[in-house]
N, C-alpha and C positions, 0 to 999 in steps of 0.2 A: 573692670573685673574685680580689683578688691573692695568696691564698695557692697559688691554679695557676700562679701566672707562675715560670717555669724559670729564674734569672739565668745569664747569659752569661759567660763567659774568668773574670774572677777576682772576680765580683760578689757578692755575699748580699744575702739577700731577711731583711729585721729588722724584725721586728715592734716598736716604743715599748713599752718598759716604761709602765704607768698613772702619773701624777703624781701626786704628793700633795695633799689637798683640804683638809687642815688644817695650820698649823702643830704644831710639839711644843707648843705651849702652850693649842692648841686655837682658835687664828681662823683661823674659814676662809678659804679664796686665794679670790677671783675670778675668774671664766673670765677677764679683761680683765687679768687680772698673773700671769697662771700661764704660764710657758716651759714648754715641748717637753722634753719626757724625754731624756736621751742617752745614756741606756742602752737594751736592749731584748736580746727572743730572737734568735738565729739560726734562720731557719724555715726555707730551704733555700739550698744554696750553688752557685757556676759548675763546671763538670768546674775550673778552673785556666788559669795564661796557658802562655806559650810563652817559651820562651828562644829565645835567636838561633838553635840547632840543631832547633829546631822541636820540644825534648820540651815535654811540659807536666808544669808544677808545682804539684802539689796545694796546697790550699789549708791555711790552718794553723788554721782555723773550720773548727766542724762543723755539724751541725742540731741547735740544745740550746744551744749555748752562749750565755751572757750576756756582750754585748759592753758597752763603752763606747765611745763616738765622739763628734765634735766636732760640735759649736753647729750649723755650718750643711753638715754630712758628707751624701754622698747626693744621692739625685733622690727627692721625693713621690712616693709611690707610696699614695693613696690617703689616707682618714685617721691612720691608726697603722703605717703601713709606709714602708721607705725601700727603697730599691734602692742599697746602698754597692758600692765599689770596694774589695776589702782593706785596700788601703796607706792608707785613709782611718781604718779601725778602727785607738783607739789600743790598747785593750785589752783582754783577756779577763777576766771578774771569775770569781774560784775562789771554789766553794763549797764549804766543809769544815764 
């Protein structure tokens, strides 16, 4: 259901990258000590905001890209989805 949600002025719709279940050394996390991913997909993005002249300013995320963003970025949007603001994304992670 919220991969139909359309985000608005300069929002993206981010799916949670999955967390890790094991350490590198092989003990697994418990559901009760595993934090929230803050990475994840770009799954669809706002048309952009407005400047004071009323153009709009595309977004510099696409649909595809792997973001990073902060601990408590966003509004819940479901289990594995957030509804962020741009200016909230700190990063784009490149993959080469």
């Amino acid at each position: 259901m919220f991969e139909r949600i359309k985000p608005l002025g300069d929002r993206v719709l981010v799916k949670r990258n999955p967390v890790e279940e094991k350490t590198a050394s092989g003990i697994i996390i418990p559901d009760a000590a595993k934090e929230k991913a803050q990475t994840g997909t770009v799954i669809k993005v706002g048309m952009g905001r407005k400047d004071a002249s009323g153009s709009v300013i595309t977004l510099s995320v696409k649909e595809g890209d792997t973001v990073y963003f902060g601990k408590y970025a966003g509004t819940e949007a479901g289990q594995d989805f957030l509804i962020i603001k741009e200016d909230e994304l700190l990063g784009v992670i490149e993959t080469n």
